[in-house]
C-alpha positions as CSV (number, residue, x, y, z in Angstrom):
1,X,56.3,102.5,-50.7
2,X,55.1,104.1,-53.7
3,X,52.4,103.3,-57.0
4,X,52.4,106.4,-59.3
5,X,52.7,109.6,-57.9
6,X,50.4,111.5,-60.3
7,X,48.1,113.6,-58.0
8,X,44.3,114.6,-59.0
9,X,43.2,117.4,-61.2
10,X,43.2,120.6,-59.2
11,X,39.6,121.4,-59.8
12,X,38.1,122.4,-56.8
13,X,36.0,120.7,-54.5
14,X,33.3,119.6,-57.6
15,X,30.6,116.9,-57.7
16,X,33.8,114.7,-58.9
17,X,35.7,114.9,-56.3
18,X,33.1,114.6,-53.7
19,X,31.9,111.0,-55.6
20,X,35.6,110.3,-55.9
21,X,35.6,110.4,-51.8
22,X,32.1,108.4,-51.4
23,X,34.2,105.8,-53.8
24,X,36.8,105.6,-51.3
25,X,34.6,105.4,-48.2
26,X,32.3,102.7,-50.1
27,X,35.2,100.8,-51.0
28,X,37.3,101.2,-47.5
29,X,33.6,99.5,-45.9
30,X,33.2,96.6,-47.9
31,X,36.9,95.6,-47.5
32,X,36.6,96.2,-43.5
33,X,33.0,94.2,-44.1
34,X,35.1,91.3,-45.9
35,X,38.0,90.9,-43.7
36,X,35.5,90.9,-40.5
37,X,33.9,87.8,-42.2
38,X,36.5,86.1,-43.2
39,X,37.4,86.4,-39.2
40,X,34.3,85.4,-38.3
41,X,33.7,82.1,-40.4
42,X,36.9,81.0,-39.6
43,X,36.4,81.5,-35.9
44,X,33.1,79.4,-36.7
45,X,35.3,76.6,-38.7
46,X,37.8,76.1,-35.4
47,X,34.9,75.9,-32.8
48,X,32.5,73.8,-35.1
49,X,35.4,71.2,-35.6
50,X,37.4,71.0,-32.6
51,X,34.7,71.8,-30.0
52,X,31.7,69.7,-32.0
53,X,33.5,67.7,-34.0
54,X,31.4,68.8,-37.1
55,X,33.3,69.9,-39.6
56,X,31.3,73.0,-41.9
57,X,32.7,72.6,-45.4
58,X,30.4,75.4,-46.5
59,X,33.1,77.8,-44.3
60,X,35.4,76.4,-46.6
61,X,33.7,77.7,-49.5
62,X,32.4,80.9,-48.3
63,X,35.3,82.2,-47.2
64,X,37.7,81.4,-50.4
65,X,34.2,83.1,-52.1
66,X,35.1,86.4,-50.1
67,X,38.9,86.0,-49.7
68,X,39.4,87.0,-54.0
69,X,36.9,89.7,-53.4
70,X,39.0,91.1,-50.7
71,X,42.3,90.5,-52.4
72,X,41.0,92.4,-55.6
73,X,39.3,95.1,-53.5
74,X,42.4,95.3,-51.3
75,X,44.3,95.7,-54.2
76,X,42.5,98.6,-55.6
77,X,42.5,100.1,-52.3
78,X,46.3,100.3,-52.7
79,X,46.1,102.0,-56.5
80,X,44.2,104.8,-54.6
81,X,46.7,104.8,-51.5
82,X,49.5,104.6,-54.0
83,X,50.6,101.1,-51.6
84,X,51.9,99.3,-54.7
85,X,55.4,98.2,-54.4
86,X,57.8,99.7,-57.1
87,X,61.6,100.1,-57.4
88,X,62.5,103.2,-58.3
89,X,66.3,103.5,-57.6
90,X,67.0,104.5,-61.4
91,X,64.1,106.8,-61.7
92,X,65.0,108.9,-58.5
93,X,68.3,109.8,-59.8
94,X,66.9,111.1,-63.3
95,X,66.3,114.9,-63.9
96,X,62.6,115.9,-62.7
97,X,61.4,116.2,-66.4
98,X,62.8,112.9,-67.2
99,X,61.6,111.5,-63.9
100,X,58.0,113.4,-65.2
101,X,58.1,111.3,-68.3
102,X,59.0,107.8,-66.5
103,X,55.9,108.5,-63.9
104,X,53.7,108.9,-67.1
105,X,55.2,105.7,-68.7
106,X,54.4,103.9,-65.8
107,X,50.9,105.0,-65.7
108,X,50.6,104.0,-69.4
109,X,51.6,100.7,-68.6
110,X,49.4,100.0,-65.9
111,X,46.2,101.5,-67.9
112,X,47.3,99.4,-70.9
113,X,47.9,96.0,-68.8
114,X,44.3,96.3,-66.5
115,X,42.8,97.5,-70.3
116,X,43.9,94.5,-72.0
117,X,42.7,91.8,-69.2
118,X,39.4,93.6,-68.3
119,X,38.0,91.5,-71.0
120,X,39.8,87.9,-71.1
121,X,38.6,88.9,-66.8
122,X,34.9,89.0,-68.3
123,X,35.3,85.6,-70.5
124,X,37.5,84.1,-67.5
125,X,33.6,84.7,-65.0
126,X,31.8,83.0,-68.2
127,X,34.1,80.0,-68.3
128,X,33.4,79.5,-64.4
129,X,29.3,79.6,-64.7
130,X,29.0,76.1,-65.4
131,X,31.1,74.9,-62.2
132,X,29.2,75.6,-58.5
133,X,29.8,75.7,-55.0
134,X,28.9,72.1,-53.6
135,X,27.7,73.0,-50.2
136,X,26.7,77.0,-51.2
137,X,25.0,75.9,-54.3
138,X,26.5,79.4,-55.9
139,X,28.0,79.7,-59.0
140,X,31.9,80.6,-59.4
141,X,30.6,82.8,-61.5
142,X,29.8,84.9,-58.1
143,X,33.5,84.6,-57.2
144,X,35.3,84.5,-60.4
145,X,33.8,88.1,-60.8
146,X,35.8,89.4,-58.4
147,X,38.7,89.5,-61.1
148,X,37.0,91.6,-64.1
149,X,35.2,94.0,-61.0
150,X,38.8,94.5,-59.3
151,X,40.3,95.2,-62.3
152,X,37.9,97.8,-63.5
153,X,37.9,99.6,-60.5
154,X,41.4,99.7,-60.0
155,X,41.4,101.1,-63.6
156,X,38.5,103.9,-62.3
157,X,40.7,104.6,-59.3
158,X,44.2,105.1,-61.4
159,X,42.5,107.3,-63.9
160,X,41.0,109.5,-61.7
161,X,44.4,110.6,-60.4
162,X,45.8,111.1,-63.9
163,X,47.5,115.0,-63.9
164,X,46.9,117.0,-66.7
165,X,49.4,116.1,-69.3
166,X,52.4,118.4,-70.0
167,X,55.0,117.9,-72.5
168,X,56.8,115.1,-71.0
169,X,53.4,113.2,-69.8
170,X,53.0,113.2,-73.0
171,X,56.6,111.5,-74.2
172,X,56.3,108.7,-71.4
173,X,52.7,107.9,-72.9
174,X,54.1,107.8,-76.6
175,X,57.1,105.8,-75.8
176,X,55.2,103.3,-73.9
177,X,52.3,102.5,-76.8
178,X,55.4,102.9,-79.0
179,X,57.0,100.2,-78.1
180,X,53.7,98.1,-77.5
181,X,53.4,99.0,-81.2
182,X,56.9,97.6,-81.7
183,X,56.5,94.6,-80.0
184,X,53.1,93.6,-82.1
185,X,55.4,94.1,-85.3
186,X,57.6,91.8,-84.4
187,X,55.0,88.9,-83.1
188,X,55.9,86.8,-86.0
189,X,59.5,86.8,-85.3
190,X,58.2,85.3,-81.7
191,X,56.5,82.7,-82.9
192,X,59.6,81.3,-84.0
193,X,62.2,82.0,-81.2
194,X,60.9,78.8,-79.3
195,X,61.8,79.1,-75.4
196,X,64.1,82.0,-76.0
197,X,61.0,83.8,-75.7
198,X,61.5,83.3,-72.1
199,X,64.8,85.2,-71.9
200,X,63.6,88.0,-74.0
201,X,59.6,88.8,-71.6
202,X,61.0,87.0,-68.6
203,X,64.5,88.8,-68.2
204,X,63.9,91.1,-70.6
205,X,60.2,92.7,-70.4
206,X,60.3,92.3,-66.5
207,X,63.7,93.4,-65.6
208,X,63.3,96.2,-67.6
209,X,60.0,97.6,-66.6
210,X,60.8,97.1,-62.8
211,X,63.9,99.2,-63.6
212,X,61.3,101.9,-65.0
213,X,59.2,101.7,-62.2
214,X,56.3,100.2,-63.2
215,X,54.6,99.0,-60.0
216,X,55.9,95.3,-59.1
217,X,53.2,93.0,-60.0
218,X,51.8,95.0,-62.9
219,X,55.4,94.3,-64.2
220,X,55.1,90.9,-63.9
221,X,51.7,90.8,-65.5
222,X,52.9,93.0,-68.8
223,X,56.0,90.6,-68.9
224,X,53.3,87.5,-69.2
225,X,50.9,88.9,-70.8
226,X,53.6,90.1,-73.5
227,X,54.6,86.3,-73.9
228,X,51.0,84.8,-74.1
229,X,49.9,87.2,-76.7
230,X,52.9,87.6,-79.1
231,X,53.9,84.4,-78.7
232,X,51.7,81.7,-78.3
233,X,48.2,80.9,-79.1
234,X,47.1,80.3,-75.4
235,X,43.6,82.7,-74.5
236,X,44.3,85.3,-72.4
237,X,41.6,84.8,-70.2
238,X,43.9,81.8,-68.4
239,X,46.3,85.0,-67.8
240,X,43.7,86.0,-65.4
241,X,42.4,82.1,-64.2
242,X,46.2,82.0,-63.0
243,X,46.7,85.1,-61.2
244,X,43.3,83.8,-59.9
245,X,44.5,81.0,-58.5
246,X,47.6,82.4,-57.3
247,X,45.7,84.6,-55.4
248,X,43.5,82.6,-53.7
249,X,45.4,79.9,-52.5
250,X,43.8,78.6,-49.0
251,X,47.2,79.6,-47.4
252,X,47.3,83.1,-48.5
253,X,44.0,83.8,-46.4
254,X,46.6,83.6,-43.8
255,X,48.1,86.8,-44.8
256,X,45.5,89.7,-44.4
257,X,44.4,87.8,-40.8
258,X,48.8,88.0,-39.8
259,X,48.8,91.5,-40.9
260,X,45.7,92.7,-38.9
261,X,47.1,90.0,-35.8
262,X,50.3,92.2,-36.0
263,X,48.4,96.0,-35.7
264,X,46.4,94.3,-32.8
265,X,49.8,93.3,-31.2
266,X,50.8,97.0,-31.4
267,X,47.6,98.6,-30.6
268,X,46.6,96.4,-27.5
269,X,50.5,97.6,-25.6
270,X,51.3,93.7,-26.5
271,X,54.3,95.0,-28.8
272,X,55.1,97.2,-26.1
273,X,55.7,95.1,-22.9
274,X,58.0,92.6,-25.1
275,X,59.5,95.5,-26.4
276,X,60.3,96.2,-23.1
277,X,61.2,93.0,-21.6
278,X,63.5,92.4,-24.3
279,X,65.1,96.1,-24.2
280,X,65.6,95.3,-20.7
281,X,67.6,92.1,-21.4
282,X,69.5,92.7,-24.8
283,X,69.7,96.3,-24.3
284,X,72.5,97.0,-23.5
285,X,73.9,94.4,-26.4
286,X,74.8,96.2,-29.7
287,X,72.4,94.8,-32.2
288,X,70.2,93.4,-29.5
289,X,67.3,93.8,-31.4
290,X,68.6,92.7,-34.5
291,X,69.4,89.2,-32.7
292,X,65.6,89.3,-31.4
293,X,64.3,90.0,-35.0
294,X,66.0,86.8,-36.8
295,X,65.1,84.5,-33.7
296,X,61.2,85.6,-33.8
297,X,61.9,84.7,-37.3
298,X,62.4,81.5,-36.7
299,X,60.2,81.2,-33.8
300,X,56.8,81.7,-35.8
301,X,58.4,80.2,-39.1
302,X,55.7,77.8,-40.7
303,X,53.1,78.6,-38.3
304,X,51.1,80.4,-41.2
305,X,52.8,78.2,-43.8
306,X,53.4,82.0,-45.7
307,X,56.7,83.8,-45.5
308,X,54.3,87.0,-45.8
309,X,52.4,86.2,-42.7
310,X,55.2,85.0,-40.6
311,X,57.1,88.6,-41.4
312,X,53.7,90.6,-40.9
313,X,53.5,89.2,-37.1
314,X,57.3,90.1,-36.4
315,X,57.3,94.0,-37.9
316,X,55.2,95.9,-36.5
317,X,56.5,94.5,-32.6
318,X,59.7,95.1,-33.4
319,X,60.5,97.5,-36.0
320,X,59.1,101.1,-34.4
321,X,61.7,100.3,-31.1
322,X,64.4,99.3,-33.4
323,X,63.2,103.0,-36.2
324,X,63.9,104.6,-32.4
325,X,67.4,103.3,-31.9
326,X,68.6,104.7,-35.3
327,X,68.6,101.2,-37.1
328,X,67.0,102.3,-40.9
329,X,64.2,101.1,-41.7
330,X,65.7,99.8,-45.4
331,X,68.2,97.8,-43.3
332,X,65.6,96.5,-41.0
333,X,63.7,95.2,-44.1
334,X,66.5,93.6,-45.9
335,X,67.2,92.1,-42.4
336,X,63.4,90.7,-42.8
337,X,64.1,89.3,-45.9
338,X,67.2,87.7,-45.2
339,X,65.8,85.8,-42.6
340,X,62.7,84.7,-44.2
341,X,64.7,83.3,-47.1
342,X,66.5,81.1,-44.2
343,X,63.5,79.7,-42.3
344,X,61.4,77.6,-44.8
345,X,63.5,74.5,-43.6
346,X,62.1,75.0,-39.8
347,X,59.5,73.1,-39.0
348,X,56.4,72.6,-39.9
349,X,57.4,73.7,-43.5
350,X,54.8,73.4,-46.3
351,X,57.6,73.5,-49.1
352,X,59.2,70.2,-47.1
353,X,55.9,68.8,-46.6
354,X,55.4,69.2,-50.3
355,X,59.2,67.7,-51.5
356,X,57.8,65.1,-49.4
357,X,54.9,64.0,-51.2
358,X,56.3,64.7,-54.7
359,X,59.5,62.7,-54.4
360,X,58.7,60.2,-51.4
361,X,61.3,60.8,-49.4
362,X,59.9,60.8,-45.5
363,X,58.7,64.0,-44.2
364,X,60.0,63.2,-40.8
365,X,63.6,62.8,-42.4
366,X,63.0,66.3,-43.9
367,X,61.8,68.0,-40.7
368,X,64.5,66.5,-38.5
369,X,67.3,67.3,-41.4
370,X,66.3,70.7,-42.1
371,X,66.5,72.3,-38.0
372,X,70.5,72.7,-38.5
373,X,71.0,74.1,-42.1
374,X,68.7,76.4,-41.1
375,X,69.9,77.6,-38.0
376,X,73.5,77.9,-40.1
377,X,72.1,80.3,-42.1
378,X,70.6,82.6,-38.9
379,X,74.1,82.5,-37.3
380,X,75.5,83.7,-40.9
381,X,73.1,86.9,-40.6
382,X,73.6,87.4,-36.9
383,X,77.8,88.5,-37.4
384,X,76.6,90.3,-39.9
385,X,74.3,91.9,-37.4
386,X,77.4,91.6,-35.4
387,X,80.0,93.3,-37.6
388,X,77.5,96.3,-38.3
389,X,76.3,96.6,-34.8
390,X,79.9,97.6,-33.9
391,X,80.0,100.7,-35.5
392,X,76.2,102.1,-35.2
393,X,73.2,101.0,-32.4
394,X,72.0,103.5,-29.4
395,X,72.8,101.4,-26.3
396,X,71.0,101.4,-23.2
397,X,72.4,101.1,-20.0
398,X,72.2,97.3,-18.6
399,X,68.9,96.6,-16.6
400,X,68.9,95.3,-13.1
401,X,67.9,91.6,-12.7
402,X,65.0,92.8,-10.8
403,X,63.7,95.2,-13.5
404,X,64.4,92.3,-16.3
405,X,62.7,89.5,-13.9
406,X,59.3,92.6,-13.4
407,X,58.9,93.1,-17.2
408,X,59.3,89.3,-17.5
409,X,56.6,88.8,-15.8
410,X,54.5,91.9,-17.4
411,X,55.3,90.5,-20.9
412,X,54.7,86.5,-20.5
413,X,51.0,86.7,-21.6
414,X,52.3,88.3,-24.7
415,X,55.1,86.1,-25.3
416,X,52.9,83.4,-24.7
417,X,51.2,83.8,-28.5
418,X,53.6,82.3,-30.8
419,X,53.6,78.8,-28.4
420,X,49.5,78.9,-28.3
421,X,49.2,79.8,-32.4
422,X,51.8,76.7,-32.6
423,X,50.4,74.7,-30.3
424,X,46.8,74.9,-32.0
425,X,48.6,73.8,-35.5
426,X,50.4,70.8,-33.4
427,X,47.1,69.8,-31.2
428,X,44.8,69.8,-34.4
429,X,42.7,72.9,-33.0
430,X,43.1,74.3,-36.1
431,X,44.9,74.9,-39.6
432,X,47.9,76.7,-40.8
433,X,45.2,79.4,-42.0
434,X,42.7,79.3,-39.1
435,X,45.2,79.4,-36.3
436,X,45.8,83.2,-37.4
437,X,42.1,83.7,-36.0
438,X,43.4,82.1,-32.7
439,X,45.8,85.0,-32.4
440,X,43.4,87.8,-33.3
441,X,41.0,86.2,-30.7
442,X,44.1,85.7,-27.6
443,X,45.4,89.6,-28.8
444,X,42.0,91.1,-28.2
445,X,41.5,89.2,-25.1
446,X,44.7,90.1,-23.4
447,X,44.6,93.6,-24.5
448,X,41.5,93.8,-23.0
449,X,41.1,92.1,-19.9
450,X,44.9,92.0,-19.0
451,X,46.7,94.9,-20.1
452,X,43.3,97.3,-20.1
453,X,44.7,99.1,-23.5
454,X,42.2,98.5,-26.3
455,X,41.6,101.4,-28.5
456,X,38.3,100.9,-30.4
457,X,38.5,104.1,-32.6
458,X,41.5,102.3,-34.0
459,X,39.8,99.1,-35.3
460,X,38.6,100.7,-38.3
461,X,41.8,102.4,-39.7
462,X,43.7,99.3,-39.1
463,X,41.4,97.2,-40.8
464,X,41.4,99.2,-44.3
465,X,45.7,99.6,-43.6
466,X,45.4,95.4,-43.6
467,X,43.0,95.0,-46.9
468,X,45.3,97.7,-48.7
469,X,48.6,96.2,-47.5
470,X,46.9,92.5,-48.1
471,X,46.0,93.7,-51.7
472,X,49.4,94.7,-52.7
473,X,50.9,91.6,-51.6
474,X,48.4,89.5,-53.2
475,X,48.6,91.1,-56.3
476,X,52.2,90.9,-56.7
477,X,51.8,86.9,-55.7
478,X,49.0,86.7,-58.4
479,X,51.2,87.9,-61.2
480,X,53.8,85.8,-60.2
481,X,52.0,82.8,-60.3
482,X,50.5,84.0,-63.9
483,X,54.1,84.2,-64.8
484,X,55.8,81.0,-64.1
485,X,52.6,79.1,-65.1
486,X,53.7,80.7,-68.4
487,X,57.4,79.3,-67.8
488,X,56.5,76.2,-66.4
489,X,54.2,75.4,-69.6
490,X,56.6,75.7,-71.8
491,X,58.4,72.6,-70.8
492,X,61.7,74.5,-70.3
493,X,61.9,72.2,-67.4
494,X,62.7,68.9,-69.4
495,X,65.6,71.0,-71.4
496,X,66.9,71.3,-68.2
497,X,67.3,68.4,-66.7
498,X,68.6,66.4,-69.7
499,X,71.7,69.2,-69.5
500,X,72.3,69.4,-65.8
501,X,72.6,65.1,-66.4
502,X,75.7,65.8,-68.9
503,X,77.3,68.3,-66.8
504,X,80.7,67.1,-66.2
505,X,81.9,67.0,-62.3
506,X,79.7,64.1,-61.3
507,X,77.7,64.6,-58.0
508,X,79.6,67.8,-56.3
509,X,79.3,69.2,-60.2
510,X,75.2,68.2,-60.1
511,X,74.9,69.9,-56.5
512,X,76.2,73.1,-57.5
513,X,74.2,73.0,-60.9
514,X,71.4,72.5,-59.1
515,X,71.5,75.3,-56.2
516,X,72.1,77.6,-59.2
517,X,68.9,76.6,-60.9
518,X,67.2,76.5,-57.7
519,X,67.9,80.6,-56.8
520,X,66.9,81.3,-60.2
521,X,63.7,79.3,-60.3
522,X,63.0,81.1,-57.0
523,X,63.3,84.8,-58.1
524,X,60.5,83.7,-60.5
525,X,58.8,81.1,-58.9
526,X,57.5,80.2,-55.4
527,X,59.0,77.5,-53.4
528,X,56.2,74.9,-53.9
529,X,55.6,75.8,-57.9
530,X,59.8,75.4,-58.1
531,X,59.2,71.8,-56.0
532,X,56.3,70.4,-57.7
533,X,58.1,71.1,-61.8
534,X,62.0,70.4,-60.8
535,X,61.5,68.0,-58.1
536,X,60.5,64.7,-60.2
537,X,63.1,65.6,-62.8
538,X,65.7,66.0,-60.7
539,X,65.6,64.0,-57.5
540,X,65.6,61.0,-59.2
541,X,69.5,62.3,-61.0
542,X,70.4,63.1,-57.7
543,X,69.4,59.6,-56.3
544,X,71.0,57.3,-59.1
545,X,74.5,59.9,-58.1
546,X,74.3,59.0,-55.1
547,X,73.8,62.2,-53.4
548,X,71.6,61.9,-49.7
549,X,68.0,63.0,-50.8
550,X,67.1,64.9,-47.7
551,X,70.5,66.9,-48.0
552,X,69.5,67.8,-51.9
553,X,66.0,68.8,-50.7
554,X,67.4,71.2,-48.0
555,X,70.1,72.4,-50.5
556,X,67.6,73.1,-53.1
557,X,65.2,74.7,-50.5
558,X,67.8,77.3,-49.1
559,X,68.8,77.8,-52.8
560,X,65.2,79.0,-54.0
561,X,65.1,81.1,-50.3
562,X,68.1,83.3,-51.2
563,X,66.6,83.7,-54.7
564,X,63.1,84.6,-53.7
565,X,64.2,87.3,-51.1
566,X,66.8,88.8,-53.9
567,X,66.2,91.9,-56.1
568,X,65.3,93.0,-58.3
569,X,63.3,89.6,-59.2
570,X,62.7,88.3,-55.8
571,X,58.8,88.4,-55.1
572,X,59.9,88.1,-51.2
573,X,62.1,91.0,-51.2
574,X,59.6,93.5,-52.1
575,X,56.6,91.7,-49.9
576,X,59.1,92.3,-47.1
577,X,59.6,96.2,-48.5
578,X,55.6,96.1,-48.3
579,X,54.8,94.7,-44.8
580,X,57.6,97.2,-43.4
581,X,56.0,100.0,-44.9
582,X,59.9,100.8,-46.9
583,X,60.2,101.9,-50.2
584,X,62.6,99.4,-52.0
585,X,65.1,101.3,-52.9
586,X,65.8,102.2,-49.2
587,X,66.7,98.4,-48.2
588,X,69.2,98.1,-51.5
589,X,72.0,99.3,-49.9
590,X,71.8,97.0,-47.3
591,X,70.0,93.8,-49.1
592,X,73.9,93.1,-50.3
593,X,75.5,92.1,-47.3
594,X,73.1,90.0,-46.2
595,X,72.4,88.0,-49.5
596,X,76.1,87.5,-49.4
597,X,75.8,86.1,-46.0
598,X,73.3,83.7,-46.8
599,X,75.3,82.8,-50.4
600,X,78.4,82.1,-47.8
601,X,75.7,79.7,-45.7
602,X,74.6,77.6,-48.8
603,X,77.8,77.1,-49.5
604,X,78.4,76.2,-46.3
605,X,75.2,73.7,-46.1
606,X,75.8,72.2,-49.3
607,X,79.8,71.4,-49.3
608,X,79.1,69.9,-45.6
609,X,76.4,67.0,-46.1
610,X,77.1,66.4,-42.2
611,X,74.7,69.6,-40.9
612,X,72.3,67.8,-42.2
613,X,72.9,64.2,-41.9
614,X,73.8,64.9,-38.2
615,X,70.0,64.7,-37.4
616,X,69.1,61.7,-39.4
């Protein structure tokens, strides 16, 4: 993982640098202070429901209050531990003073991007002073101020690691506001290329300044913020009220409590003893591990209802044994990916829950039809894991039954937590987002009282590691929401659907259209965005062709899976690169394989109706 790699002014130890570290401790606390409450209410919210049947709406409130604060906070955490996710395959291979030059550019645009929403930021908190809290009595204002704070300080924190320029600093910054310059010039011509404004910020802007290595979601947020301002006439300040709300979403509070769940499953010797167990029993299998990682996949899929959280509770239990057997680390993320992009149609799954109530068709048709497309796909990525496992793995000798039956036993408490975070969902004991609290309150129980392993000097370090890693992941998801809002209001959806309707072919013609449009829509959008602006346009076409509505749904969901986790657009790809602590370039030589795998699987799903019929 990288941001910029510009390092401080060498000036000594000075008053700068010693306020430069207060900064950092200051900031490190309240993000530690935040996440610990964000634990705590929701801990209150389960017990205050399901044991008193009083439900506290003001939890509700407080804690989506303090989860933007933490997100922004987080996020500027990871500008000053350089946790931003970039790909930097093409700047890598460039000579050193080119590469110079690239690092600068990317720095420009970064300064240039937070410069130009610090202020819509400040209009966005003005906007929300009128609208209040209803059981807080507390302005939004109080929250919406988390944006224009978090992007000045993450502003403070990137310029206080700026170099001092040479030559080629000096080139990337003029090329940058160069072309900015360029690009203002030609804002009349905009104004008249209609939607193929989209082609030229969306595909365009973005692919090209992810190919420069400009961190991922500040990418994303030049590419919109590009379209609104030379193109349009919308404010720039709902920029910022939609990376807001793509932020804050109730479900993504899941994320940062996943992450910290998964350093307490490694810290309290939890990781370890399944580690064990299932080294013991798949051992001596090449690709043993490999197999374990895409079934955990499924295992916790839709427990969170986020594909981040479900991969930040598998990582860090499986990847250091699997580092150890000589599996790389970029292979074991685009593993990761792959399989995330294959389990939104286990249930419960919020994207089907959501197809559901936009088109009608019954949830329990969608839950029942989804369980064997998806498993297709796993059994696609496991011969992969086969074919490659053949020539590469450390094997270890096969256990005895009695060793595999002692560390069975040793390990059950651990292997227990994925059935009790599900059960709570099923029972009502709590939602998607609280049930993460549920872990974090099992892990710290069994580390301490049954496997005697809980390292308190720990708690802290892990805790600012979870609101960096959060923040990075969040802000990527922000910008992408900002950016296809932008898309979606430009009613490119309509144009769409009247031409997929003429496509000749009939129904096979319309299905293959579709899963098309579907991976596209999501390397740019998420799943549920994708569902809720395609899905009453084209359902109803699929219906009147006669195509089985439950089959289209899972088609279309697989389709915007294998998009999502695919570079250099997929949003899921690089959350994956950021949860397994991989740069992204490392996982592209291996992403291929496995997207061609799961290509081979849609296929598969979508020329056989029966896998998903069978269950009907």
């Amino acid at each position: 993982m990288q941001i910029v790699s510009e390092k401080p002014l060498v000036a000594g130890p000075g008053i700068g640098v010693v306020l430069d570290r207060w900064f950092g401790h200051l900031l490190a606390t309240v993000c530690v202070v935040l996440l610990t409450a964000e634990i705590v209410l929701l801990s209150i919210g389960v017990v205050a429901r399901y044991a008193f049947h009083a439900p506290q709406i003001w939890v509700d409130e407080l804690t989506s209050l303090l989860f933007l604060w933490l997100a922004m906070l987080g996020a500027v955490l990871a500008v000053r531990g350089r946790a931003h996710m970039r790909m930097t395959a093409l700047i890598n291979r460039t000579a050193p003073r080119v590469r110079r030059g690239l690092e600068a550019f990317a720095v420009t645009a970064a300064v240039v991007f937070l410069l130009s929403t610090l202020m819509p930021a400040l209009r966005y908190v003005q906007n929300e002073q009128i609208v209040s809290l209803t059981t807080i009595n507390l302005s939004m204002a109080w929250r919406a101020a988390a944006m224009p704070v978090g992007i000045a300080l993450m502003l403070v924190a990137m310029l206080s690691r700026v170099r001092r320029p040479g030559l080629a600093d000096a080139a990337g910054f003029a090329v940058f506001l160069a072309l900015c310059g360029v690009m203002v010039l030609l804002a009349p011509v905009f104004h008249h290329l209609g939607n193929l404004n989209l082609l030229v910020f969306f595909l365009g802007v973005a692919a090209a300044t992810v190919l420069a290595g400009i961190p991922i979601a500040f990418s994303f947020g030049i590419a919109t913020l590009g379209y609104l301002a030379l193109s349009t006439h919308i404010p720039l300040s709902v920029l910022v009220a939609r990376m807001d709300a793509g932020m804050s979403h109730p479900v993504l509070l899941s994320i940062p409590l996943f992450v910290f769940l998964g350093l307490l499953i490694e810290m309290t010797g939890m990781a370890a003893v399944i580690v064990t167990f299932l080294s013991n029993l798949l051992g001596h299998v090449r690709g043993g591990l490999s197999y374990v990682l895409i079934a955990a996949m499924y295992l916790v899929s839709g427990i969170s209802g986020s594909k981040a959280a479900d991969m930040a509770a598998i990582a860090p239990a499986l990847f250091p044994e699997m580092v150890k057997r000589g599996i790389p680390r970029g292979e074991l993320v685009a593993l990761l990916a792959a399989t995330g992009s294959q389990t939104e149609t286990i249930p419960p799954s919020l994207i089907l829950i959501t197809i559901g109530s936009v088109t009608g068709i019954s949830i329990a048709g969608l839950f029942a039809g989804g369980v064997v497309p998806g498993i297709t796909g796993g059994l696609f990525l496991a011969f992969v894991v086969w074919l490659r496992a053949r020539r590469g793995d450390n094997v270890a000798p096969r256990a005895s039954g009695s060793a595999i039956l002692r560390s069975l036993v040793v390990a059950l408490p651990a292997l227990a937590l994925p059935f009790v975070i599900r059960a709570a969902i099923v029972e009502g004991v709590a939602t998607a987002t609280e049930v993460s609290t549920i872990g974090i309150v099992y892990a710290c129980v069994a580390g301490l009282l049954i496997y005697r392993r809980f390292e308190w000097a720990r708690l802290w370090p892990m805790m600012v590691q979870t609101a960096n890693l959060s923040g990075a992941i969040l802000l990527i998801v922000g910008a992408a929401t900002a950016m296809a809002w932008a898309i979606t209001q430009s009613g490119i959806s309509r144009g769409v659907a009247a031409w997929i309707v003429h496509v000749p072919g009939g129904a096979a013609s319309f299905l293959a259209v579709s899963a098309l449009i579907f991976i596209v829509l999501g390397s740019v959008l998420e799943g549920i965005p994708a569902i809720v602006l395609m899905g009453p346009l084209l359902f109803p076409i699929a219906h009147q062709l006669g195509l089985n509505e439950v089959h289209y749904a899972v088609v279309a969901v697989l389709s915007m899976g294998v998009g999502l986790f695919s570079p250099p657009f997929g949003v899921g790809y690089y959350v994956a690169c950021a949860i397994g602590s991989c740069d992204p370039e490392e996982g592209l030589p291996y992403i291929g394989r496995y997207i061609l795998a799961l290509l081979i699987g849609l296929v598969v799903v979508t020329a056989v109706p029966w896998l998903t019929t069978v269950a009907l």
